[in-house]
N, C-alpha and C positions, 0 to 999 in steps of 0.2 A: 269610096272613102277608104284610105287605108288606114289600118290601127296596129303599126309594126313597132317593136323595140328592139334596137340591135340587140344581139347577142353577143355582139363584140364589147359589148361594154365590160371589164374586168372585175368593179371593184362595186361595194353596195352604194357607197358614194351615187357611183353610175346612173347603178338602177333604179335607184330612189329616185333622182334629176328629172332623169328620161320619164317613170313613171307620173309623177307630179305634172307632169311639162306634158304628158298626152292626156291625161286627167284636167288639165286645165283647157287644151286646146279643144276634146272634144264633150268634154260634160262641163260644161261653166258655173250652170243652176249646182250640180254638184258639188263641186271644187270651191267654197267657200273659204274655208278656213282649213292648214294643215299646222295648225299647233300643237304642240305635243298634247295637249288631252282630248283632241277631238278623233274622232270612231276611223275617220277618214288616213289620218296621221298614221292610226296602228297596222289598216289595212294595208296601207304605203310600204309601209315599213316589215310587215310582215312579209307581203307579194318581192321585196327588195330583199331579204334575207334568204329567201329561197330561191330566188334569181342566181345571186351569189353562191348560195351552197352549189348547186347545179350547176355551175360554172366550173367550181373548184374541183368536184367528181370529174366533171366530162376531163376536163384537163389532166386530173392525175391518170382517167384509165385512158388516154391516149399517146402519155409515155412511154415507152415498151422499157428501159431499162428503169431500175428503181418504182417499179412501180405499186407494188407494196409499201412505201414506207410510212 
């Protein structure tokens, strides 16, 4: 069973999708409800903001010129 999330995905958009969308496929009993007040929603949303920040890092330090900025 594989439980992979591209990396290529760019944007939080993305990784929220993709997250929800393997959260549904392999935990079902879990994946009830992702409305914005349920526990599930925030954990989503958290694991998807730090997807994205980490996205944004790897990308700026694989720049070599400007890469400070």
């Amino acid at each position: 069973m594989e439980k992979k999330i591209s990396y290529l995905n760019r944007t939080y958009a993305d990784y929220k999708e993709a997250l929800i969308a393997m959260s549904e496929k392999y935990y079902p009993d879990l994946s009830t409800s992702f409305n914005d007040a349920s526990i599930a929603a925030w954990q989503i949303d958290v694991a998807a903001d730090i997807a994205d920040n980490l996205s944004y890092h790897i990308e700026l330090s694989t720049r070599p010129e400007d890469k400070y900025i």
